[in-house]
Backbone as JSON, one array per atom type, in Angstrom:
{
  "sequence": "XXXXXXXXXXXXXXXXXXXXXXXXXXXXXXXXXXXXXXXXXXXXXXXXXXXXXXXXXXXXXXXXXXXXXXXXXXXXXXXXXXXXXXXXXXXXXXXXXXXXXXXXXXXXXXXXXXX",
  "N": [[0.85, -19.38, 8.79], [0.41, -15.89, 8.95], [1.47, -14.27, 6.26], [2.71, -10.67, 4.5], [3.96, -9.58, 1.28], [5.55, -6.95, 0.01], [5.83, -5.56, -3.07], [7.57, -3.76, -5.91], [8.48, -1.01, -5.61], [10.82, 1.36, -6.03], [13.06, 3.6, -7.9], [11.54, 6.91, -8.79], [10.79, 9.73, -11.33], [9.13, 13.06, -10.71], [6.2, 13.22, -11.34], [5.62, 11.02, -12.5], [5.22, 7.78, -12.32], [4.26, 4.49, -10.78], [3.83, 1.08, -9.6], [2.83, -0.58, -6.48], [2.56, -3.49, -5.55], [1.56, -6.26, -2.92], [1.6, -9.35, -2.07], [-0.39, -11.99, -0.08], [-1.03, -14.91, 2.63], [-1.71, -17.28, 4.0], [-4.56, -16.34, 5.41], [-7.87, -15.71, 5.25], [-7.96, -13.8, 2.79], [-9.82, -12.18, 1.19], [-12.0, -11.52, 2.95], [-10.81, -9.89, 4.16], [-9.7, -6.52, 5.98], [-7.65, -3.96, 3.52], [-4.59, -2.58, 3.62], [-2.52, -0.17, 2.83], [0.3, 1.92, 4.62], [2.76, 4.5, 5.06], [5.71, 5.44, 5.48], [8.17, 8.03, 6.07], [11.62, 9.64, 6.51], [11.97, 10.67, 9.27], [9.84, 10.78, 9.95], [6.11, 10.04, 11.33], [4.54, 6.74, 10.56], [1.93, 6.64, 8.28], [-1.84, 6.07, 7.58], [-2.2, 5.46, 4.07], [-4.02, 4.26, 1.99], [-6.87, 2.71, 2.36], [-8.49, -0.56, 1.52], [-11.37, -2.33, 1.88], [-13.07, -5.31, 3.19], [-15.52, -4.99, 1.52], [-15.52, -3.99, -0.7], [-15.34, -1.6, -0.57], [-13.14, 1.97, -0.47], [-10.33, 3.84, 0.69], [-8.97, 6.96, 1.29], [-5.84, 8.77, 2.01], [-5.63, 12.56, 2.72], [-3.6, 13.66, 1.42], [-3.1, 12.46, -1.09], [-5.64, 11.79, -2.56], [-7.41, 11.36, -5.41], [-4.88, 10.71, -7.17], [-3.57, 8.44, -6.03], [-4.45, 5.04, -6.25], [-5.86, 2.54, -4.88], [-6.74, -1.45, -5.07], [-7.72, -4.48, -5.33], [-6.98, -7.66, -5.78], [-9.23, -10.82, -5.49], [-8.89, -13.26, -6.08], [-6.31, -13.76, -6.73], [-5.1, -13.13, -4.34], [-4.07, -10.74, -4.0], [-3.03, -7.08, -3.28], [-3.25, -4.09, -4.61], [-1.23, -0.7, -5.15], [-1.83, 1.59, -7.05], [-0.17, 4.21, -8.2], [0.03, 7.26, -8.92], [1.24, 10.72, -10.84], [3.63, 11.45, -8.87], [4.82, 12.84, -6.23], [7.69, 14.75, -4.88], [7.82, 14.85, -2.32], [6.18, 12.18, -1.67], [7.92, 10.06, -1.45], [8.73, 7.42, 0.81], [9.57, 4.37, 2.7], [6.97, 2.11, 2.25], [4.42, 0.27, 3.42], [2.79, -2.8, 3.83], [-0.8, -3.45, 5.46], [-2.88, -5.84, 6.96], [-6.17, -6.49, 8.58], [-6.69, -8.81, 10.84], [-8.78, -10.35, 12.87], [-8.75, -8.85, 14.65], [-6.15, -8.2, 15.2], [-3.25, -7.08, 14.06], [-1.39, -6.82, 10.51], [1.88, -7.03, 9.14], [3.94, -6.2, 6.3], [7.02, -6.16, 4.77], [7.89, -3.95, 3.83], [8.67, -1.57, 1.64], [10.42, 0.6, -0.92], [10.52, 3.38, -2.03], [11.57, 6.13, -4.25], [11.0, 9.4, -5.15], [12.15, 11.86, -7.47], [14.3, 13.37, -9.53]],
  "CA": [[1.33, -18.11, 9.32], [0.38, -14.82, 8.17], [2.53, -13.36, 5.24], [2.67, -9.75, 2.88], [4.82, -9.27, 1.21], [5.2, -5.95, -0.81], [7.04, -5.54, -4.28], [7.41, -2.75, -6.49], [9.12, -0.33, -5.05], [12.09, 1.99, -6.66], [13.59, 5.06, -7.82], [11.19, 7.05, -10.19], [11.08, 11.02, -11.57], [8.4, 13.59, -10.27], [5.38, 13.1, -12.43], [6.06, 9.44, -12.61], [4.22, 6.34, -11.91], [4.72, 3.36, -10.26], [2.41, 0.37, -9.11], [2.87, -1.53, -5.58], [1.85, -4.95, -5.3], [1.74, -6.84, -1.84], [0.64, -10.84, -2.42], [-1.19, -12.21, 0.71], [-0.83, -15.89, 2.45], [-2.2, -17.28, 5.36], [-5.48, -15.94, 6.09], [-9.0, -15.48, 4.41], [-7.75, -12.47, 2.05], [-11.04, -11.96, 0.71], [-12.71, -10.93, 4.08], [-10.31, -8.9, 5.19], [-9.26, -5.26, 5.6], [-6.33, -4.47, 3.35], [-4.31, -1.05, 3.84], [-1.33, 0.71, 2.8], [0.76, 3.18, 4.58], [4.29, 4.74, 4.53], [7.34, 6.29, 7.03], [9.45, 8.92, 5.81], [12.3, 9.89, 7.16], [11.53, 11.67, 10.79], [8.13, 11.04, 10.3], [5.48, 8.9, 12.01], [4.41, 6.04, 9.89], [0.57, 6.91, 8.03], [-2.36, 5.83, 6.66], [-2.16, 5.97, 2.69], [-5.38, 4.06, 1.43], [-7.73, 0.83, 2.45], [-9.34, -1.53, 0.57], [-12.33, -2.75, 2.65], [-13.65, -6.11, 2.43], [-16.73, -5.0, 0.96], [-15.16, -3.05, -1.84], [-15.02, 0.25, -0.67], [-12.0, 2.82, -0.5], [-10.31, 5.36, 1.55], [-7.52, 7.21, 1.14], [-5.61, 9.99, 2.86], [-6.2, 13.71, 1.67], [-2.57, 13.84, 0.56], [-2.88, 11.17, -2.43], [-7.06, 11.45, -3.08], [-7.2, 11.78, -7.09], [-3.73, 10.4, -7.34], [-3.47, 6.84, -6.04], [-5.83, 4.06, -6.54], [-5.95, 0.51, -4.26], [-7.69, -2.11, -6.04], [-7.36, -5.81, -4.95], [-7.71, -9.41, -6.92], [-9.02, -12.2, -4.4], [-8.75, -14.84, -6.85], [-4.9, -13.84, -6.69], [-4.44, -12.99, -2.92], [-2.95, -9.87, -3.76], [-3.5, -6.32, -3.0], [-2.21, -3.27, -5.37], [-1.4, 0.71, -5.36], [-1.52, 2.5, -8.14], [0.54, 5.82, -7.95], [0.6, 8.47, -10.27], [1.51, 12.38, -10.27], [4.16, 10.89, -8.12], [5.77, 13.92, -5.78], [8.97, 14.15, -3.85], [7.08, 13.98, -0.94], [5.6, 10.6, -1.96], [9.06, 9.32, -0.65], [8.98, 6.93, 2.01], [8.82, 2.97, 2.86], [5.61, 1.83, 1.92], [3.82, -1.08, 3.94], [1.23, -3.77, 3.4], [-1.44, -4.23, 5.97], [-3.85, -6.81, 7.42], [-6.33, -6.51, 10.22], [-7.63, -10.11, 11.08], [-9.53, -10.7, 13.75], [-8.56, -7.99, 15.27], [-4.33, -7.83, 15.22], [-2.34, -6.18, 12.74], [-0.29, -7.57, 10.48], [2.78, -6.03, 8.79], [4.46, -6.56, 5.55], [8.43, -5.77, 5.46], [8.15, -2.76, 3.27], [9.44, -1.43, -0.21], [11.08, 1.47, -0.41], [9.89, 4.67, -3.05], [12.08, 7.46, -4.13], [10.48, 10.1, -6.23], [13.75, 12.52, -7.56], [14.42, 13.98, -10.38]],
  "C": [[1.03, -17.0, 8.31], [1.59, -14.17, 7.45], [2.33, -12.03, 4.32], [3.44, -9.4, 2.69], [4.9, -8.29, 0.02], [6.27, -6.16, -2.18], [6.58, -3.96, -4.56], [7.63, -1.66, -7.11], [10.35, 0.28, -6.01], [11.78, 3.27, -6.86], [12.38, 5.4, -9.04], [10.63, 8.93, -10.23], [9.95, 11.61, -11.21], [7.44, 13.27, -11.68], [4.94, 11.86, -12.68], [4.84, 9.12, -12.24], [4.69, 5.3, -11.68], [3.45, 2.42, -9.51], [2.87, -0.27, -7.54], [2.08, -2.65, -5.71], [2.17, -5.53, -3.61], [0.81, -8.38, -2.01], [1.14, -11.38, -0.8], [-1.35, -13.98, 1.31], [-1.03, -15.83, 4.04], [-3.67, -17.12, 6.04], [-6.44, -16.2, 4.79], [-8.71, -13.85, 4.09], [-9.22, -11.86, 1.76], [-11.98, -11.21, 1.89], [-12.21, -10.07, 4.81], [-10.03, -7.15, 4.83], [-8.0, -5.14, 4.14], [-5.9, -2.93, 3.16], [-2.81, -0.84, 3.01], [-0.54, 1.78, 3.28], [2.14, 3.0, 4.42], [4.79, 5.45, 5.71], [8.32, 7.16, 6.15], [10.26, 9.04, 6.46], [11.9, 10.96, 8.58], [10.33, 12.06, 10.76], [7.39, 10.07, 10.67], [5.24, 8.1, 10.6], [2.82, 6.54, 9.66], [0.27, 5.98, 7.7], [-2.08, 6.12, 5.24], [-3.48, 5.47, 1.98], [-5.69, 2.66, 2.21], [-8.24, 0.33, 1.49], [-10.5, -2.27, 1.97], [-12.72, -4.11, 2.34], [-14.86, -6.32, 1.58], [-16.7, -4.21, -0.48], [-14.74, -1.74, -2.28], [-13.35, 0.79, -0.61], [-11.82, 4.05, 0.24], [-9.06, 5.98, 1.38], [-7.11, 8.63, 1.87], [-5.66, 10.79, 1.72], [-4.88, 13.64, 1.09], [-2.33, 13.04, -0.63], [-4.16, 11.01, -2.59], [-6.74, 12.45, -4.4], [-5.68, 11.47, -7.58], [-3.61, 8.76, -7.59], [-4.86, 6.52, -6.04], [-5.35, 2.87, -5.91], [-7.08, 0.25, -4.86], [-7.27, -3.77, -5.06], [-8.27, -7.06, -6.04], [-7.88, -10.28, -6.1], [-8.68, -13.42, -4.91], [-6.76, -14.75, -6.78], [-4.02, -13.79, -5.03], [-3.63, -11.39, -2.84], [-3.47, -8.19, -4.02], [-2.56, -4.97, -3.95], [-2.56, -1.6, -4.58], [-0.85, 1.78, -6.47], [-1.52, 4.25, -7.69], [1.04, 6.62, -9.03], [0.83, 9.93, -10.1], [2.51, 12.27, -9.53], [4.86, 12.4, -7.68], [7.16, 13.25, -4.96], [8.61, 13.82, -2.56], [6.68, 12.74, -0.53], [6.97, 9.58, -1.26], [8.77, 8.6, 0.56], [9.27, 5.42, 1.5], [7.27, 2.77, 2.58], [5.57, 0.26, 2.9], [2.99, -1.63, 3.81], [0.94, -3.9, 4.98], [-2.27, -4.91, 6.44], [-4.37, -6.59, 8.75], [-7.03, -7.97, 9.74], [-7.61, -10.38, 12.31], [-9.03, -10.07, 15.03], [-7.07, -7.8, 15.61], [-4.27, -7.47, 13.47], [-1.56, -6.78, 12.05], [0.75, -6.65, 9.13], [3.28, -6.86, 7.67], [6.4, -5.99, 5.97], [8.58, -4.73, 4.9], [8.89, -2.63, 2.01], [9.17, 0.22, -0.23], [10.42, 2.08, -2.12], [10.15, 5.49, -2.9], [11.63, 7.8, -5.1], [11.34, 11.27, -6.18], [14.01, 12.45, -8.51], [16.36, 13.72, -10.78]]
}
């Protein structure tokens, strides 16, 4: 059964930094998409960055030159490095997986940036 499960997550001051991790179980990690977005409060849930299986990167305009996704296949596990951290940056964060065409969802980890 497909699993991600995110870590990371917490309280941390404008300016800040913080890493996400999400480790990966179930599938061929290595071939797959691997994404990140987030939900604020009374807001739809976004994109925040991909990881491609081919290496590449994408990220939304609100966090390009900020965050960084990276992934280790030998570990299964998919990161996001966040720096400059705003209050905006606030939300749930989610891990996820497209394979073979469904979606798959992590349970989320939560990121307050607050002074």
């Amino acid at each position: 059964q497909v699993q991600l499960v995110e870590s990371g997550g917490g309280l941390v001051q404008p300016g800040g930094s913080l890493r996400l991790s999400c480790a990966a179980s179930g599938f061929a990690f290595s071939g797959s998409f691997m994404s990140w977005y987030r939900q604020a409060p009374g807001k739809e849930r976004g994109l925040v960055a991909t990881s491609t299986s081919g290496g590449g990167t994408y990220y939304a305009d609100s966090v390009k030159g900020r965050f960084t996704v990276s992934r280790d296949n030998a570990k299964n596990t998919v990161y996001l490095q966040m720096n400059s951290l705003k209050s905006e940056d606030t939300a749930v964060y989610y891990c996820n997986a497209v394979i073979a065409e469904y979606n798959y969802w992590g349970q989320g980890t939560q990121v307050t940036v607050s002074s």
